[in-house]
C-alpha positions as CSV (number, residue, x, y, z in Angstrom):
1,X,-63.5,-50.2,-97.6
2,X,-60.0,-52.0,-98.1
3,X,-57.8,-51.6,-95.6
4,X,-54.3,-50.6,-96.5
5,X,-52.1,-50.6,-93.7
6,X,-49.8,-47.2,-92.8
7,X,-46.8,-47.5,-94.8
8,X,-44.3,-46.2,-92.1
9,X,-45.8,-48.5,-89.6
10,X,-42.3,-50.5,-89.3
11,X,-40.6,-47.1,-89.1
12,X,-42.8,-46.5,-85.6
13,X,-41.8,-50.4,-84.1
14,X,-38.5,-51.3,-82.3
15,X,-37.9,-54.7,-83.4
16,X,-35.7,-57.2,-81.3
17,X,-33.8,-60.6,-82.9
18,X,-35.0,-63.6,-80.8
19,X,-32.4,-65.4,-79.1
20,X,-30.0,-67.0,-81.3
21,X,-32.8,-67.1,-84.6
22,X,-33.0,-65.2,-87.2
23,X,-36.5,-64.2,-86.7
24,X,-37.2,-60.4,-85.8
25,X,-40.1,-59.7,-82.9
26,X,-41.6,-56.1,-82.1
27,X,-40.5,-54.7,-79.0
28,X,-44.7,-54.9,-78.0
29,X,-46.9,-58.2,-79.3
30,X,-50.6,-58.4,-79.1
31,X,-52.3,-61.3,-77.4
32,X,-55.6,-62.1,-78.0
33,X,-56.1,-63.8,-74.6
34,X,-58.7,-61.3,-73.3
35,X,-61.4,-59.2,-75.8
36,X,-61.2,-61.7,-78.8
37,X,-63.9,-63.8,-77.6
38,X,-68.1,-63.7,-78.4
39,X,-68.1,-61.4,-75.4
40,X,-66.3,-58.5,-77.6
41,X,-68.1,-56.9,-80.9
42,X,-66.5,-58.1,-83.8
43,X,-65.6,-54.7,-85.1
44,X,-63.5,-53.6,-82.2
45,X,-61.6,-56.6,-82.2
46,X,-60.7,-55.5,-86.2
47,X,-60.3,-52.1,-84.9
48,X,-57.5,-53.3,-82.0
49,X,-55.4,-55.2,-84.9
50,X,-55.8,-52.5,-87.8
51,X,-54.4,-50.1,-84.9
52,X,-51.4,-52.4,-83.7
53,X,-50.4,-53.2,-87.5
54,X,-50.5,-49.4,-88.0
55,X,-48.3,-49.4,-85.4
56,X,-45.8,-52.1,-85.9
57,X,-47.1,-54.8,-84.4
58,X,-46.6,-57.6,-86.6
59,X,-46.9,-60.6,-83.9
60,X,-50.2,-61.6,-82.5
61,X,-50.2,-64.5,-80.5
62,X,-53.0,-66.6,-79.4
63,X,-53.9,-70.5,-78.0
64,X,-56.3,-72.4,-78.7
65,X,-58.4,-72.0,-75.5
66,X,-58.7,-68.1,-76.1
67,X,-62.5,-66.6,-75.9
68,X,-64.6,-67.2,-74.6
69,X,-65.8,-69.6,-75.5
70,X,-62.4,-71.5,-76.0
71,X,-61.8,-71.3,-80.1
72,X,-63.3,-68.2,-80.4
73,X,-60.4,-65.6,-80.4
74,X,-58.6,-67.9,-83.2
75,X,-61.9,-68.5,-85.3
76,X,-62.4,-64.1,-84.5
77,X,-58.5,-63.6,-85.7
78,X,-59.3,-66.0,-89.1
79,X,-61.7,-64.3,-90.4
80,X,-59.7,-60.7,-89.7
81,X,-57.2,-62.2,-91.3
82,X,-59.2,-63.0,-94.7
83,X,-61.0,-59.7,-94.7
84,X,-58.7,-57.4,-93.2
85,X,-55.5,-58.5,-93.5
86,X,-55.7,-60.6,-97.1
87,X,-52.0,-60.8,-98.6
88,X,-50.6,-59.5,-95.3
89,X,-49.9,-63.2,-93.7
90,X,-46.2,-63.2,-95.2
91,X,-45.6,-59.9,-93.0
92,X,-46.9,-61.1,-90.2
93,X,-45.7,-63.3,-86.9
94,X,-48.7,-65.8,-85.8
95,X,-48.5,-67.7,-82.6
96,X,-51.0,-70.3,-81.0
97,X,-50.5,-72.7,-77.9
98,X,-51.7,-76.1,-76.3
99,X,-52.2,-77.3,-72.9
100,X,-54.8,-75.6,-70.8
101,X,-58.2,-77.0,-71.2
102,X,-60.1,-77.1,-74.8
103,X,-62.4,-79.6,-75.0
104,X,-63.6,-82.8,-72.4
105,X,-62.2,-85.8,-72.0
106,X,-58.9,-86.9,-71.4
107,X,-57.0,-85.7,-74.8
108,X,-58.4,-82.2,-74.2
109,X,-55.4,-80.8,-72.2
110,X,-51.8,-80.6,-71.5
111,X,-48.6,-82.4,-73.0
112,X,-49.8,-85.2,-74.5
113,X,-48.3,-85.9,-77.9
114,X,-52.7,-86.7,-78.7
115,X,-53.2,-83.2,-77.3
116,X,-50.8,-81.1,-79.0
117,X,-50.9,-82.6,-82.6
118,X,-55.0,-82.6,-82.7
119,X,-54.6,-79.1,-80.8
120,X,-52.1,-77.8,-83.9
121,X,-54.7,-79.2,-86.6
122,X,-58.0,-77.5,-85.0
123,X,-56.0,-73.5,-84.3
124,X,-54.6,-73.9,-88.2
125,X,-58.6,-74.8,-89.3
126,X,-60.4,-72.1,-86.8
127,X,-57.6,-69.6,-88.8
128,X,-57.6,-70.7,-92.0
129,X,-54.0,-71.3,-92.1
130,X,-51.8,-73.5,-93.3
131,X,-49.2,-73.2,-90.4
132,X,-48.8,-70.9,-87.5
133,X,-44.8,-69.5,-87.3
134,X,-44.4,-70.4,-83.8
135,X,-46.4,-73.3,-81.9
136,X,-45.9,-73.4,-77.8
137,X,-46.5,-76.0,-75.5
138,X,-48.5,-73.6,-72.8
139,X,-47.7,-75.2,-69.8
140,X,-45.9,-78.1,-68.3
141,X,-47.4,-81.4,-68.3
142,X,-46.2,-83.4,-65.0
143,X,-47.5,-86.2,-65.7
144,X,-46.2,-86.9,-69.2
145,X,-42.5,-87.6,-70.2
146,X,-41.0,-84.0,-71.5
147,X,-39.5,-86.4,-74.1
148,X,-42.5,-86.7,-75.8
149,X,-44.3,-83.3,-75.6
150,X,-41.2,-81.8,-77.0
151,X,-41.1,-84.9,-79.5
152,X,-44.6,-83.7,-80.4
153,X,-43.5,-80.4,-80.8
154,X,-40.7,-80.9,-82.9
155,X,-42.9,-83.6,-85.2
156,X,-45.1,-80.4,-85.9
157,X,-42.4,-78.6,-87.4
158,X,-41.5,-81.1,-89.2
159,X,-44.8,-81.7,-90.9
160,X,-44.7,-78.0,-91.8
161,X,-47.6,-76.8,-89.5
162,X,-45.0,-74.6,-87.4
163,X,-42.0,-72.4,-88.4
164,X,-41.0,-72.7,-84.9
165,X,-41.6,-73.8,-81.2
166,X,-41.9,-72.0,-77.8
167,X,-42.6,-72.9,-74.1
168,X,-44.2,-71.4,-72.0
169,X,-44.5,-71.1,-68.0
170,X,-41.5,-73.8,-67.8
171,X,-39.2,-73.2,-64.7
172,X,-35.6,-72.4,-65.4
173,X,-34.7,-76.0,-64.7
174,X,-37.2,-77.6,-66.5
175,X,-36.5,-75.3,-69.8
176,X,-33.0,-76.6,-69.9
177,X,-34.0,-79.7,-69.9
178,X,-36.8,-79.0,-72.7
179,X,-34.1,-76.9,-75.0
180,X,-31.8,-79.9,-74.8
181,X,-34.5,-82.8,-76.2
182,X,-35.3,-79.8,-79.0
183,X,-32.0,-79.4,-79.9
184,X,-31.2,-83.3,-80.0
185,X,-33.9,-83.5,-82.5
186,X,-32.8,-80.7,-84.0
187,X,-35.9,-78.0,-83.6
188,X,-34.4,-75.4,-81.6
189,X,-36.7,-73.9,-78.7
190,X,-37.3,-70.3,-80.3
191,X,-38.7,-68.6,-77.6
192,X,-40.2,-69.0,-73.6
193,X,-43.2,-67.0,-72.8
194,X,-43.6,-66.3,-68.9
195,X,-45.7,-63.9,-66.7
196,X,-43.5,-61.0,-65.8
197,X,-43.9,-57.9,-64.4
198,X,-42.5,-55.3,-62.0
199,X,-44.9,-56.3,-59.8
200,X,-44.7,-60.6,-60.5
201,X,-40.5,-60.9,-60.8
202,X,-40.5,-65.0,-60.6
203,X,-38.3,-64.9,-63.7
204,X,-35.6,-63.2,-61.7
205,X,-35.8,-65.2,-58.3
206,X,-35.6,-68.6,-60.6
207,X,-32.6,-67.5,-62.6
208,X,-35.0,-68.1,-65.8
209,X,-34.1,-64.5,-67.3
210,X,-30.2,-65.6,-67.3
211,X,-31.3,-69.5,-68.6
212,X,-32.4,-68.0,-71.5
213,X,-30.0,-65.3,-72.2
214,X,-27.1,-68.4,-71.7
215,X,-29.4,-70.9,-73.7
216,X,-29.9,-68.1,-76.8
217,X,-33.6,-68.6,-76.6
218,X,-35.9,-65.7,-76.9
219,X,-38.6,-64.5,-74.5
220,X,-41.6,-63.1,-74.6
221,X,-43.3,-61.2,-71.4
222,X,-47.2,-61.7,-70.9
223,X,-49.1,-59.5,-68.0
224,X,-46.2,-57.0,-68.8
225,X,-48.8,-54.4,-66.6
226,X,-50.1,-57.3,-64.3
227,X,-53.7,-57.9,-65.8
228,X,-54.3,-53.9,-65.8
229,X,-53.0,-52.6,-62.2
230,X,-49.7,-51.0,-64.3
231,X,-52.3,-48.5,-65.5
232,X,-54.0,-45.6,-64.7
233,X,-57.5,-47.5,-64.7
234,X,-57.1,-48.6,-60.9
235,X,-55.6,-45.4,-59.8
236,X,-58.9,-44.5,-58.2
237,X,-60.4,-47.7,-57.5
238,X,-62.5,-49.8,-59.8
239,X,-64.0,-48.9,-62.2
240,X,-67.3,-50.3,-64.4
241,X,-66.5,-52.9,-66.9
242,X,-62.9,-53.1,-66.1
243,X,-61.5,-57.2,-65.5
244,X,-61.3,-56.8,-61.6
245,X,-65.1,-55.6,-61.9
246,X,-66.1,-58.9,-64.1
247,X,-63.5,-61.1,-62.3
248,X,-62.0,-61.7,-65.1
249,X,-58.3,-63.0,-63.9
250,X,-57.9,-60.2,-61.7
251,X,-59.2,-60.5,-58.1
252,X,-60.2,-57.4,-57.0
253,X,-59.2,-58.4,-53.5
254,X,-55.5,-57.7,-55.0
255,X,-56.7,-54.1,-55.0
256,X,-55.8,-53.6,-52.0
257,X,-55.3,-49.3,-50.7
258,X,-51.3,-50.6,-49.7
259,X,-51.2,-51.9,-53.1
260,X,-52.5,-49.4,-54.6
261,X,-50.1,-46.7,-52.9
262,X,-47.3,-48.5,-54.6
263,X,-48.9,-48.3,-57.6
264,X,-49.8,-44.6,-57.3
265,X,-45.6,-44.5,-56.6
266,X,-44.9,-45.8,-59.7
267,X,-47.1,-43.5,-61.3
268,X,-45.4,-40.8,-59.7
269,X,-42.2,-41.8,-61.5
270,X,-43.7,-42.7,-65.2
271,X,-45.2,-39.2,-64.7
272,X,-41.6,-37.9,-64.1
273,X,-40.4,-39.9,-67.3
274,X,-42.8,-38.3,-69.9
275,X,-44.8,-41.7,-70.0
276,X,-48.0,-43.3,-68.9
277,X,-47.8,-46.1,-66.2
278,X,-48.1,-48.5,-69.2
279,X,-45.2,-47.3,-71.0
280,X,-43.1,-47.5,-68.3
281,X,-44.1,-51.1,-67.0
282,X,-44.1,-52.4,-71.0
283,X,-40.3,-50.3,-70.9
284,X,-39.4,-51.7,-67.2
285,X,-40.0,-55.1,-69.0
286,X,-37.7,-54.6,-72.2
287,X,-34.9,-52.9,-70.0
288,X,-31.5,-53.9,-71.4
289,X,-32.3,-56.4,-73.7
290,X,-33.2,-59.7,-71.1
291,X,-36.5,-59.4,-73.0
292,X,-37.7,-59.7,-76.5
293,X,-40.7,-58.3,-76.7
294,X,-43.7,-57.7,-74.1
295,X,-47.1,-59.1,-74.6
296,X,-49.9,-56.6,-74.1
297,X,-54.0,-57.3,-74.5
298,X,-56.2,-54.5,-74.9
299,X,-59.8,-53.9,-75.4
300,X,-59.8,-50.3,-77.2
301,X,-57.7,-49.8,-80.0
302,X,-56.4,-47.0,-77.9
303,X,-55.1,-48.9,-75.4
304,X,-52.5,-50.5,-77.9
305,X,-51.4,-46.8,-79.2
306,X,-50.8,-46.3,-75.3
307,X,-48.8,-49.7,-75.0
308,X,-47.1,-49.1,-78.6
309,X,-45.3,-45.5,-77.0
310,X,-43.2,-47.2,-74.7
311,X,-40.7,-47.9,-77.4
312,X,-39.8,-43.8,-77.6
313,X,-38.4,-44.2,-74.1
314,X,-36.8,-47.7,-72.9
315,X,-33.7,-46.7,-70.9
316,X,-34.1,-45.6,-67.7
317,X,-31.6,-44.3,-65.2
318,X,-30.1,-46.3,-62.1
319,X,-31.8,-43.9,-59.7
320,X,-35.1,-44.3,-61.5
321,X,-34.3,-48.2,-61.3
322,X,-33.6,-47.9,-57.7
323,X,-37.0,-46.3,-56.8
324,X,-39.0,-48.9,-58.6
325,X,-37.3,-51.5,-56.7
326,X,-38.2,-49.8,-53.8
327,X,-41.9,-49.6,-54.2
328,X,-42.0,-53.0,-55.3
329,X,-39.3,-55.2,-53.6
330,X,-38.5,-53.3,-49.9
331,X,-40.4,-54.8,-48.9
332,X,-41.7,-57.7,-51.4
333,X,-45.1,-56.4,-52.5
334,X,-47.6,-59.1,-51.4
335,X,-49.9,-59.0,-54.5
336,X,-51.0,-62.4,-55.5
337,X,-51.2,-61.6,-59.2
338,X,-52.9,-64.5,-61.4
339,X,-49.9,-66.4,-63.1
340,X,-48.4,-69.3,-64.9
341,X,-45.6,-69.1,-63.0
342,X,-46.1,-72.1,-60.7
343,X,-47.2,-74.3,-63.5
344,X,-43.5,-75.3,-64.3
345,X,-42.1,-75.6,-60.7
């Protein structure tokens, strides 16, 4: 059966300009990092984007690593895309990255201008696309001259492979560096994807949240519900199947019973809100504008109808505020999540 997709799906989305662009981003994106791989049936990963275009969702954002095994959530996406999605690519916000390990040798990861041009080339043929709307570098190389990864970047826009460019796990010092070779050659830096969270706030502690508000570049929040604790699936300990069970990113030595008391907290208050601990974590992340749109994965469609709510509530009050900073910064919690965040320091 064809799918036609709901036709008041843009009515259910909040949808945030990014930075100083044009270009309009739902308040919630899908990343295919997790679920998209061989590991996952083929049917639920068609049944996760039918949902989040149903809902609104109209920017789903990979890298060319994604899996396992690294290729397979773009070549998965591709052919969702020709049988699912066919005439829908105009309506639709693609992403893919470079930079993390994709194939052996020495051209097979991070900055290189070799790495990110052959990278481009192999995500557009495992998609079937002529050019992805926003390309990233994924994380900082330190061992090759920013001038030309972001040279590299820039060449791909010109060449018509990518609408745009992004960064991604850059440190607030090194992104202003970055945004000033883009904008010399005249690509501006769209958008900065970090790991944030209310339980991983790096962005705040190195002043990136205010770079990029001063800079006008856009930013989009992956682990908004840090790899699954901002949910009511570790409540009660671990469960079967779930990514701390499998390893998968999330230690499950960071479920810890004091960790897990100030999750329960925070519970408490999304329960007081009229939300799910996702909602409020996804909302957390979008309060008063410093975000564009927060990154969610999800491995049941209704996971992403979950996520998706968060937009009916985003504001929050300063005593609500206040309590969340309680249970997560007096004192620091010391949950070692899994992050880019170093990757740029």
């Amino acid at each position: 059966m064809t799918y036609v997709p709901a036709a008041d799906r843009h009515e259910r989305m909040v949808y945030n300009r990014c930075g100083n662009s044009g270009l309009l981003l739902p308040a919630v994106s899908l990343g295919l990092w997790h679920n998209f791989g061989h590991d996952t049936p083929h049917q639920t990963k068609v049944a996760i984007c039918r949902t989040a275009f149903d809902l609104g969702i109209t920017h789903f954002d990979l890298a060319n690593n994604y899996g396992p095994p690294p290729g397979s959530a773009e070549e998965a996406f591709g052919e969702i895309l020709r049988t699912e999605f066919r005439g829908l690519r105009d309506h639709m916000v693609i992403s893919s990255k470079a930079g993390y390990r994709m194939w052996e040798g020495p051209y097979g990861e991070w900055g290189s201008r070799k790495n990110l041009i052959a990278s481009c080339d192999q995500s557009l043929r495992r998609m079937g696309l002529d050019y992805v709307d926003i390309f990233y570098s994924h994380r900082l190389d330190p061992d090759t001259p920013l001038e030309e990864t972001m040279g590299a970047l820039a060449d791909i826009v010109r060449a018509g492979k990518a609408l745009y460019v992004g960064l991604s796990s850059y440190n607030s010092a090194r992104t202003r560096e970055a945004v000033a070779i883009l904008k010399d050659l005249g690509v501006p830096c769209l958008i900065h994807q970090p790991s944030y969270s209310m339980l991983n706030r790096w962005v705040e502690r190195d002043g990136l949240k205010d770079t990029l508000a001063e800079l006008g570049v856009g930013s989009i929040a992956f682990s908004p519900l840090a790899q699954g604790m901002l949910t009511s699936k570790y409540l009660k300990g671990i469960p079967q199947g779930s990514r701390a069970s499998q390893h998968k990113s999330l230690d499950p030595d960071t479920l810890s019973e004091a960790a897990l008391a100030r999750v329960r907290g925070l519970n408490d208050i999304a329960a007081a809100r009229g939300q799910t601990l996702a909602q409020m974590a996804i909302a957390w992340v979008l309060r008063g504008g410093g975000i564009t749109t927060a990154l969610i994965g999800a491995s049941r469609p209704e996971q992403v109808t979950d996520c998706a709510g968060a937009v009916a509530k985003l504001d929050f009050s300063d005593a609500e505020l206040a309590e969340i900073d309680r249970l997560t910064l007096d004192p620091p919690v010391d949950i070692n999540l899994w992050s880019r965040s170093s990757e740029g320091a």
